[in-house]
C-alpha positions as CSV (number, residue, x, y, z in Angstrom):
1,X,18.5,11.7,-20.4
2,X,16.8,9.2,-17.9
3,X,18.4,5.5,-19.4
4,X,16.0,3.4,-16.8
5,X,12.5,2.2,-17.3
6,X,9.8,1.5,-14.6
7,X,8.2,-2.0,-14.9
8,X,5.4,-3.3,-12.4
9,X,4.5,-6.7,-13.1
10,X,1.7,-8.3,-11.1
11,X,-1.2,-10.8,-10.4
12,X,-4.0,-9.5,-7.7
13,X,-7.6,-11.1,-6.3
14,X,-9.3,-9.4,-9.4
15,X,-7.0,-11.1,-12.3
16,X,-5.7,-14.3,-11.3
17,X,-8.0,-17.4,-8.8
18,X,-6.3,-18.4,-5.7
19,X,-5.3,-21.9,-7.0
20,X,-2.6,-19.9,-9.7
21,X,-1.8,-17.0,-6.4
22,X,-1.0,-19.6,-4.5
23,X,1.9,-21.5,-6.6
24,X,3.4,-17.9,-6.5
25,X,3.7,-17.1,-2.9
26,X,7.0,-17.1,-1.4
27,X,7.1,-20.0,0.8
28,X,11.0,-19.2,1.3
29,X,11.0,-15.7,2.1
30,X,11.8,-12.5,0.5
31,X,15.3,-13.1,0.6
32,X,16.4,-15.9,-1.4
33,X,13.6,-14.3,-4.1
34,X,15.2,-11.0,-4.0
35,X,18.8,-12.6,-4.4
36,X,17.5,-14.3,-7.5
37,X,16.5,-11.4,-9.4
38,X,19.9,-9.8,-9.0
39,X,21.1,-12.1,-11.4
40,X,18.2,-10.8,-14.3
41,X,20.1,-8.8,-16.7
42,X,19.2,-5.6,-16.8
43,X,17.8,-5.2,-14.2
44,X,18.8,-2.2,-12.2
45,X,16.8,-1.9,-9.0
46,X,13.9,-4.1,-7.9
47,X,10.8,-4.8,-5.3
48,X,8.7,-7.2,-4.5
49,X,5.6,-7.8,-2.7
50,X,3.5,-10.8,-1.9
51,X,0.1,-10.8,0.1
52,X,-2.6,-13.4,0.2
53,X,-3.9,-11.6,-2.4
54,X,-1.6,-10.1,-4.4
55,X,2.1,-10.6,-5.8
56,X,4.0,-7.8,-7.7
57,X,7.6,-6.9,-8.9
58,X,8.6,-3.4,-9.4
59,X,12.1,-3.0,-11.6
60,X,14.3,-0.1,-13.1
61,X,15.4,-1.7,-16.1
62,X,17.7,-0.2,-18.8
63,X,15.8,1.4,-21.7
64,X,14.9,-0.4,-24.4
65,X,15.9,-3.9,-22.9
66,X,13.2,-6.4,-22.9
67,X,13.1,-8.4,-19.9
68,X,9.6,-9.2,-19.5
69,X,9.7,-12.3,-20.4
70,X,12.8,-12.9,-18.0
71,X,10.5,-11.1,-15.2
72,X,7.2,-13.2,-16.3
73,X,9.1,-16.9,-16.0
74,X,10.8,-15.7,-12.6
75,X,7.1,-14.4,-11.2
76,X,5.2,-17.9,-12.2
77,X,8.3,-20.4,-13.0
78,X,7.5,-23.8,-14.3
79,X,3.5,-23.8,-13.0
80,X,2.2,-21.7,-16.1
81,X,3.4,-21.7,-19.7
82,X,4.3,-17.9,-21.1
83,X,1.3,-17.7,-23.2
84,X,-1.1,-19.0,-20.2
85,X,0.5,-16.1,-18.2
86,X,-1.0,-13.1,-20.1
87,X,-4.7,-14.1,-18.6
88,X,-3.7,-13.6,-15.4
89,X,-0.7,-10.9,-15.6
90,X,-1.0,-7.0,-15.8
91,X,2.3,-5.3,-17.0
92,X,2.4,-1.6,-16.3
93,X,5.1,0.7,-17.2
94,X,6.2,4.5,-16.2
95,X,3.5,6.5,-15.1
96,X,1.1,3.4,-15.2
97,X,3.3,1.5,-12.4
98,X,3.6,4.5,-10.0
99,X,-0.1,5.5,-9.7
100,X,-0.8,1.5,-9.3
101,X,1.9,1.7,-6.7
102,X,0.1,4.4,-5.1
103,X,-3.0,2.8,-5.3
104,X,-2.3,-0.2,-3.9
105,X,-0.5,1.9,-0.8
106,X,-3.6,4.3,-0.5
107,X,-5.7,0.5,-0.2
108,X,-7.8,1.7,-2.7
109,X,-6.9,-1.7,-4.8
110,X,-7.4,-4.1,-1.6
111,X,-10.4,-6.4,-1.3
112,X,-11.5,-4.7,1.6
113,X,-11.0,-1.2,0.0
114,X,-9.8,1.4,3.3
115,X,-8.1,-1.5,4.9
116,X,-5.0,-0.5,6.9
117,X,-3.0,-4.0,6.3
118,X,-1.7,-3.8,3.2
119,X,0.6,-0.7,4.2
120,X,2.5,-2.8,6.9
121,X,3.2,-5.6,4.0
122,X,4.7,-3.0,1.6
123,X,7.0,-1.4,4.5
124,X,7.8,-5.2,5.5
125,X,8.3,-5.5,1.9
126,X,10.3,-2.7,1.5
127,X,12.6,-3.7,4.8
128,X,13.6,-6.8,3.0
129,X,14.4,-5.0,0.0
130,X,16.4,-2.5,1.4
131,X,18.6,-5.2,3.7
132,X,19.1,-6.9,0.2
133,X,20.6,-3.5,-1.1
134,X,18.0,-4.6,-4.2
135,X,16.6,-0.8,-4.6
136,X,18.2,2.3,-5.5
137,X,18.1,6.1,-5.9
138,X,14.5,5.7,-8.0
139,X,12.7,2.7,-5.6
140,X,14.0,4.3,-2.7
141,X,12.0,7.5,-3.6
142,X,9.4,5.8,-5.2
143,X,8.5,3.7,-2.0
144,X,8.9,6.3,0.6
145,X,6.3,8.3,-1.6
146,X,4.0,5.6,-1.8
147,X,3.9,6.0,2.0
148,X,3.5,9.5,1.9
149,X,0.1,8.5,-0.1
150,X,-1.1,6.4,2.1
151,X,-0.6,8.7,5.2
152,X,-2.4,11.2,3.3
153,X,-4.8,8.8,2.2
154,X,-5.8,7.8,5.9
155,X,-5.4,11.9,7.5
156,X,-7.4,13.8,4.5
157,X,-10.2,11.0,4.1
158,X,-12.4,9.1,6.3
159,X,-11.8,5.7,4.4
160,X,-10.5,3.7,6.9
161,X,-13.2,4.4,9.2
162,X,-16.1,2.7,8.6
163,X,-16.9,-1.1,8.8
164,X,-17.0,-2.8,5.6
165,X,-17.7,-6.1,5.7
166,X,-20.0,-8.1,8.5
167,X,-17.1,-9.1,11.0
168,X,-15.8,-6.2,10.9
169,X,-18.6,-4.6,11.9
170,X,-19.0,-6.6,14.9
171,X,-16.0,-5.1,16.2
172,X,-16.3,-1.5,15.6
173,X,-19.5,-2.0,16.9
174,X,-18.2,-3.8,20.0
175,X,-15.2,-0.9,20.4
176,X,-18.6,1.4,20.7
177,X,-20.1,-0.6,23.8
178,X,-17.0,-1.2,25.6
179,X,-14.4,1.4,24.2
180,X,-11.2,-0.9,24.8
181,X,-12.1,-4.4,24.1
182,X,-8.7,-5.6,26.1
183,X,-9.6,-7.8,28.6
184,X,-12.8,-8.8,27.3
185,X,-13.9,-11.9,27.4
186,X,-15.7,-13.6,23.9
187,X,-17.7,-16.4,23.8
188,X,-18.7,-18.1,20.7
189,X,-21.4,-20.5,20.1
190,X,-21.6,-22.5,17.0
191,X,-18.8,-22.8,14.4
192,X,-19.8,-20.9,11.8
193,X,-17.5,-19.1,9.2
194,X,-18.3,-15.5,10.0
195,X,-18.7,-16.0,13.9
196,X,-14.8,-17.4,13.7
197,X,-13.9,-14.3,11.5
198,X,-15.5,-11.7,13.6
199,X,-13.2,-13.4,16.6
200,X,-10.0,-13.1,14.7
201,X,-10.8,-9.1,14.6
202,X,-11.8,-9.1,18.0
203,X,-8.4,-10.8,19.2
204,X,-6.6,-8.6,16.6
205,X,-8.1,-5.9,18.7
206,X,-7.0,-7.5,21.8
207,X,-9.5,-9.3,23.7
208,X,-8.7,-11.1,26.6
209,X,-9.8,-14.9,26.1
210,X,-12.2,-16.3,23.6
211,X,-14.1,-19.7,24.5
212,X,-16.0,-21.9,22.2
213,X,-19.5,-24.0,22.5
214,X,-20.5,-26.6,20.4
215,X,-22.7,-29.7,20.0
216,X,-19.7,-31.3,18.6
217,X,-17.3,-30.4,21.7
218,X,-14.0,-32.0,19.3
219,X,-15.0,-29.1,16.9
220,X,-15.3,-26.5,20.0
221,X,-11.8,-28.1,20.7
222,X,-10.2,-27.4,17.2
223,X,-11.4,-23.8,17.1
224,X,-10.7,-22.6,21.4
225,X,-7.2,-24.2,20.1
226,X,-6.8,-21.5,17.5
227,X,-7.4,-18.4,19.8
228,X,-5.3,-20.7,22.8
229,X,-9.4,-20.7,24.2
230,X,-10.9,-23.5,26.2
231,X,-14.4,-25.5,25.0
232,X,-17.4,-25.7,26.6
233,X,-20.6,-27.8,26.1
234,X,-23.7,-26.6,24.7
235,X,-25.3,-27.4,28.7
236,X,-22.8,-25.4,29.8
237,X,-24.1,-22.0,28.3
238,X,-25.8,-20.5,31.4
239,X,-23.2,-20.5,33.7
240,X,-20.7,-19.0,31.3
241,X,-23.0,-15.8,30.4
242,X,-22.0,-14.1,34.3
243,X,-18.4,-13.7,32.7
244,X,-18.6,-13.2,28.7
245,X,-18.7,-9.8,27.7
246,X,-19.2,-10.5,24.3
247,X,-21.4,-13.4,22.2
248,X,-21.2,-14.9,18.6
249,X,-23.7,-17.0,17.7
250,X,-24.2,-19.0,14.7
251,X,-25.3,-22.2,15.1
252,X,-27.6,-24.3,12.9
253,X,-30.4,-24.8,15.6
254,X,-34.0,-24.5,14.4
255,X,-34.9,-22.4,18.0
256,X,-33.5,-20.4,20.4
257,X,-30.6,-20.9,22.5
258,X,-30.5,-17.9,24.8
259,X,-33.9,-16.6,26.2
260,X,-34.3,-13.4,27.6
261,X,-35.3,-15.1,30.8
262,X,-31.6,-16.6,30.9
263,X,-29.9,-13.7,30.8
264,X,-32.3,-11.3,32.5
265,X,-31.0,-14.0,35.8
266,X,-27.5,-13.5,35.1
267,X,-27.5,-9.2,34.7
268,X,-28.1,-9.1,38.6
269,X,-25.2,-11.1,39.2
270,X,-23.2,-9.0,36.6
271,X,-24.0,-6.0,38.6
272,X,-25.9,-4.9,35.1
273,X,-22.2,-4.8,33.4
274,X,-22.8,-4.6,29.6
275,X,-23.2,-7.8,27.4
276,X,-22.9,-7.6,23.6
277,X,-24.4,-9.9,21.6
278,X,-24.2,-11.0,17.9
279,X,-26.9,-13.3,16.3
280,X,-25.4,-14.6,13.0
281,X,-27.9,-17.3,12.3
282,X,-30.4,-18.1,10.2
283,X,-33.0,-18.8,11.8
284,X,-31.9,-16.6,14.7
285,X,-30.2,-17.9,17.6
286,X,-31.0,-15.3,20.4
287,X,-34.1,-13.8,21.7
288,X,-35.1,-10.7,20.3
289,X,-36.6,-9.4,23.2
290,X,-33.7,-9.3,25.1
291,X,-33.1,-6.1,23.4
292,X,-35.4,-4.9,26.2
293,X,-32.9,-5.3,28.8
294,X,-30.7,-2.8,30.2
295,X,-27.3,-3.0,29.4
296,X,-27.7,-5.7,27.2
297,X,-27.2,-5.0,23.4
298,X,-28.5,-7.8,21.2
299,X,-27.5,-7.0,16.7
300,X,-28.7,-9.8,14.5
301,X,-27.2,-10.1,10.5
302,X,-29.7,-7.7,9.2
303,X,-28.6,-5.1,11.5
304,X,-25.0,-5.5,10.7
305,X,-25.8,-5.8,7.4
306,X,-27.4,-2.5,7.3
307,X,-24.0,-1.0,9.1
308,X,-21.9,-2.6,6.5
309,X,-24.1,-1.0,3.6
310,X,-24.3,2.6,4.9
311,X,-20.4,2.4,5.3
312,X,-19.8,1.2,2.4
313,X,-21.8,4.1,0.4
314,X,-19.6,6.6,2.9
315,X,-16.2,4.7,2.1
316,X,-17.3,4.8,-1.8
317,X,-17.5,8.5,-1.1
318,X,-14.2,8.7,0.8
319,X,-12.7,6.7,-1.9
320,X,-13.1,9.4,-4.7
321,X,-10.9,11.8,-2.7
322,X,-8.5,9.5,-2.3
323,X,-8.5,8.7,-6.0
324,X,-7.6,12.6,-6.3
325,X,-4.8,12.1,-4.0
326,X,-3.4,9.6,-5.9
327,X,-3.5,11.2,-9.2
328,X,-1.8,14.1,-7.7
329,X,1.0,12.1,-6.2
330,X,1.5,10.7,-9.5
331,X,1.8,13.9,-11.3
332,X,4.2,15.6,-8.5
333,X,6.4,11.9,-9.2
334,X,5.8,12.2,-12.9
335,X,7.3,15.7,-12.7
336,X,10.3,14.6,-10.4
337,X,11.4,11.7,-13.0
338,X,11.3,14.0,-16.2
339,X,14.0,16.5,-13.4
340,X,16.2,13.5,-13.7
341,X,16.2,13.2,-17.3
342,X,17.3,16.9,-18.1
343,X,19.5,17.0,-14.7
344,X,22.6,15.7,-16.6
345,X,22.0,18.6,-18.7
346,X,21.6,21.5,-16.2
347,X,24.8,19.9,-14.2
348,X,26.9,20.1,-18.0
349,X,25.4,23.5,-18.9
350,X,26.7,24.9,-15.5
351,X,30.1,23.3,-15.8
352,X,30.4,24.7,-19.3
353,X,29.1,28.1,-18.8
354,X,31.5,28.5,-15.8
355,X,34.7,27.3,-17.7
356,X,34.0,30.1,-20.0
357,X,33.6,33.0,-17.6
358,X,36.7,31.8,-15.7
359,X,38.4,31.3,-18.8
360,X,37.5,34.6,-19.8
361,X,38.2,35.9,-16.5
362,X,41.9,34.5,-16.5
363,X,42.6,36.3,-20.0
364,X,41.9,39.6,-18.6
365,X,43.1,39.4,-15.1
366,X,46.8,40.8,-16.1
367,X,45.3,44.1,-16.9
368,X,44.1,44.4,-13.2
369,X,46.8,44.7,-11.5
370,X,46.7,44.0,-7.8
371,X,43.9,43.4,-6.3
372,X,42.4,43.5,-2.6
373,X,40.6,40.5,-1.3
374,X,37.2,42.5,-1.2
375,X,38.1,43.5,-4.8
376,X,38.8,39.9,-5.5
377,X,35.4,39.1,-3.9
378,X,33.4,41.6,-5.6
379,X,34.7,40.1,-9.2
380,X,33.5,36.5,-7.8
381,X,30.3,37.9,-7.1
382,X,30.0,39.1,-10.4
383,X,31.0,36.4,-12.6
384,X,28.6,34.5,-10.0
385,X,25.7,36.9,-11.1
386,X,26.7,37.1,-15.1
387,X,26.4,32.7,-15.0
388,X,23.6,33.1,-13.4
389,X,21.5,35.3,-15.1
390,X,23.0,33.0,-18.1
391,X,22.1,30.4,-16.9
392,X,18.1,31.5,-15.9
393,X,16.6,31.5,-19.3
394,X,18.1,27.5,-20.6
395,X,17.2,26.2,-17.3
396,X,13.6,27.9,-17.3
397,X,13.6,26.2,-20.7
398,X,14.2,22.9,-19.9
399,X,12.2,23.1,-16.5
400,X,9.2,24.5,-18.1
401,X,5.9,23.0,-17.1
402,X,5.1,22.8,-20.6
403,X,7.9,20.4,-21.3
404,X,6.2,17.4,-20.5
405,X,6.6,13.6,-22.2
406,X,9.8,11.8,-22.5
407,X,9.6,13.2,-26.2
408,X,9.5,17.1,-25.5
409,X,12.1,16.8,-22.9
410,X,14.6,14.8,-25.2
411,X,13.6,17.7,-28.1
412,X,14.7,20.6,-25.1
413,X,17.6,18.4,-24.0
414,X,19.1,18.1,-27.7
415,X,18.4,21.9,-28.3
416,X,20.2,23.0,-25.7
417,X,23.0,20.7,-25.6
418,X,23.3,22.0,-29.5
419,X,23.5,25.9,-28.9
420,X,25.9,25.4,-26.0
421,X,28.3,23.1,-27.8
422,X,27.4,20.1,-25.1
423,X,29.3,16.5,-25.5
424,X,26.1,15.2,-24.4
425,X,24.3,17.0,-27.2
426,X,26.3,14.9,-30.1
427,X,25.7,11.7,-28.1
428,X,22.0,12.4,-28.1
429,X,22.0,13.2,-31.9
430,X,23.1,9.9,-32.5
431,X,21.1,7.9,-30.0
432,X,17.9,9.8,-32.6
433,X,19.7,8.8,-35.8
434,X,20.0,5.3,-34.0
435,X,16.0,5.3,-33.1
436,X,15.1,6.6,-36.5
């Protein structure tokens, strides 16, 4: 009989505000964390993970030992009192924690549902976990499932594939125009919270330099320091547009900054190379008419907007099949857990049946006389093939897709173990007269 428990114990974006997530981040490391929580009595195996915005501990704990409490003081120490914890915490167990598990790996529990991030931070996760020697035979096989999931996840459905939020849709947008955005240049105008976010994705995506004009030129400063850029001034904007190959604008200005008379001077010297620009304001920053221009391709908010929404509907779609890969995941780990818990079983039904063949065997073997070694293989075989066919109808028992729940299997289990005389059969009898 399986003597572990699964636990998953957690706080994500949708339970918990940032102020409470961010007492629980592990400003030292996985390593000195993990260490601790060898010390938590029984506790068999464990994982933890901690993102921006989530942090979660996975254990095998012995049966019937109650260490959540242990588990919830060691997740939010001395910052939130036990009771305060519970409006914040979700505690799954068994079946419950591996399908999160697999949710979370398929990204279908991220803020940005499809993203591909979150399966890097469970591997790094994982990598710190396995150097610790913190998992074992269970989390081992859990994890490397949950990474089966997500591969599955991304090859069988097109979730990851379309732009969900505005910055992000500046960049697949920009990959359209330019294909390989390395070696681009970026230029961003204004400082505004979305133009800076849709430059982190472009440099995540490798552009080459990003530069920064402002009307406050120690702001532009700040922010071309983030991305190593440089600053420009706001008068400096014309002779910059020959050499950006992509704009962000988002600037506070009640009229335009770029005229399609300003850039319609510079395409000539560009040798009509194309220029992508993104108008983020309100009220817009950039000429709509230079939409007219060759090689020049001008998206304002609505129009990412209206990306963002369309994908999102697709991605919603996507995610259903991906909700079905999950809950089949679960059921093939389900399945492999309950083989574990009549394994000890099988192994001590095989031992026993064999002792009594042999044993059986040994009586008789006088009688034989001498024997060749293909007569002496020929008996093998056949005590081989009466165990076996022995063996078929017990095993097909206790294997039996109908034999599903921790309590039919233990009803199987102690069956068995009666009619064939097993040790483990008596100890089982008493563990019920113990629960009872």
């Amino acid at each position: 009989m399986q003597s572990e428990q699964i636990l998953l114990l957690g706080v994500n974006h949708k339970t918990t505000p940032v102020e409470i997530r961010e007492k629980m981040a592990l400003s030292g490391g996985y390593d000195q964390y993990l260490a601790a929580l060898n010390k938590v009595e029984h506790v068999q195996e464990h994982y933890l993970l901690s993102t921006c915005n989530r942090v979660e501990l996975l254990v095998v704990a012995d049966t019937g030992a109650d260490v959540r409490d242990l588990l919830i003081r060691f997740l939010f120490g001395d910052e939130v009192p036990l009771e305060k914890a519970d409006e914040y915490l979700y505690i799954l167990e068994g079946r419950e924690a591996v399908h999160h598990l697999f949710t979370v790996a398929g990204s279908l529990d991220s803020m940005v549902v499809g993203e591909s991030q979150i399966l890097g931070q469970l591997k790094e996760a994982y990598r710190h976990a396995a150097e610790q020697h913190s998992t074992g035979a269970l989390l081992n096989k859990m994890l490397h499932k949950s990474f089966t999931v997500a591969k599955r996840v991304r090859t069988e459905t097109g979730i990851g594939s379309s732009a969900v939020s505005i910055s992000y849709a500046a960049v697949q947008l920009a990959k359209k125009i330019f294909g390989d955005l390395r070696q681009k240049k970026v230029l961003l105008i204004g400082a505004g919270e979305m133009a800076e976010l849709a430059a982190e994705h472009l440099v995540g995506n490798g552009v080459k330099t990003v530069s920064v004009a402002n009307r406050t030129l120690a702001r532009a400063m700040r922010l071309a320091e983030r991305f190593e850029g440089g600053a420009i001034s706001m008068e400096e904007l014309p002779e910059h547009l020959e050499e950006t190959d992509i704009i962000i604008s988002s600037t506070g200005a009640e009229g335009l900054i770029i005229h399609k008379k300003d850039v319609q001077a510079v395409m000539r010297k560009r040798r009509n190379r194309p220029l992508f620009l993104i108008d983020i304001a309100v009220p817009r920053d950039l000429d709509p008419e230079l939409n007219d221009l060759d090689n020049v391709y001008l998206y304002d908010i609505d129009d990412l907007s209206s990306v963002v929404e369309i994908n999102r509907e697709g991605r919603g779609r996507e995610a259903i099949k991906a909700e079905r890969i999950v809950d089949e995941e679960t059921l093939k780990f389900e399945h492999y857990i309950e083989t574990l818990e009549v394994k000890p079983t099988i192994v001590e039904l095989r031992k026993r049946i064999r002792e009594i063949a042999e044993g059986e065997m040994t009586k008789s073997r006088h009688r034989l006389g001498e024997l060749t070694g293909e007569q002496e293989d020929a008996l093998d075989a056949m005590l081989h093939a009466i165990t076996a066919k022995i063996l078929h109808h017990p095993m097909e028992y206790l294997k039996s897709s109908r034999c599903t729940g921790h309590k039919k299997i233990k009803e199987r289990v102690n069956t068995v173990c009666e009619i064939f005389g097993l040790p483990e059969g008596r100890a089982k009898k008493q563990d019920d007269e113990t629960d009872e």
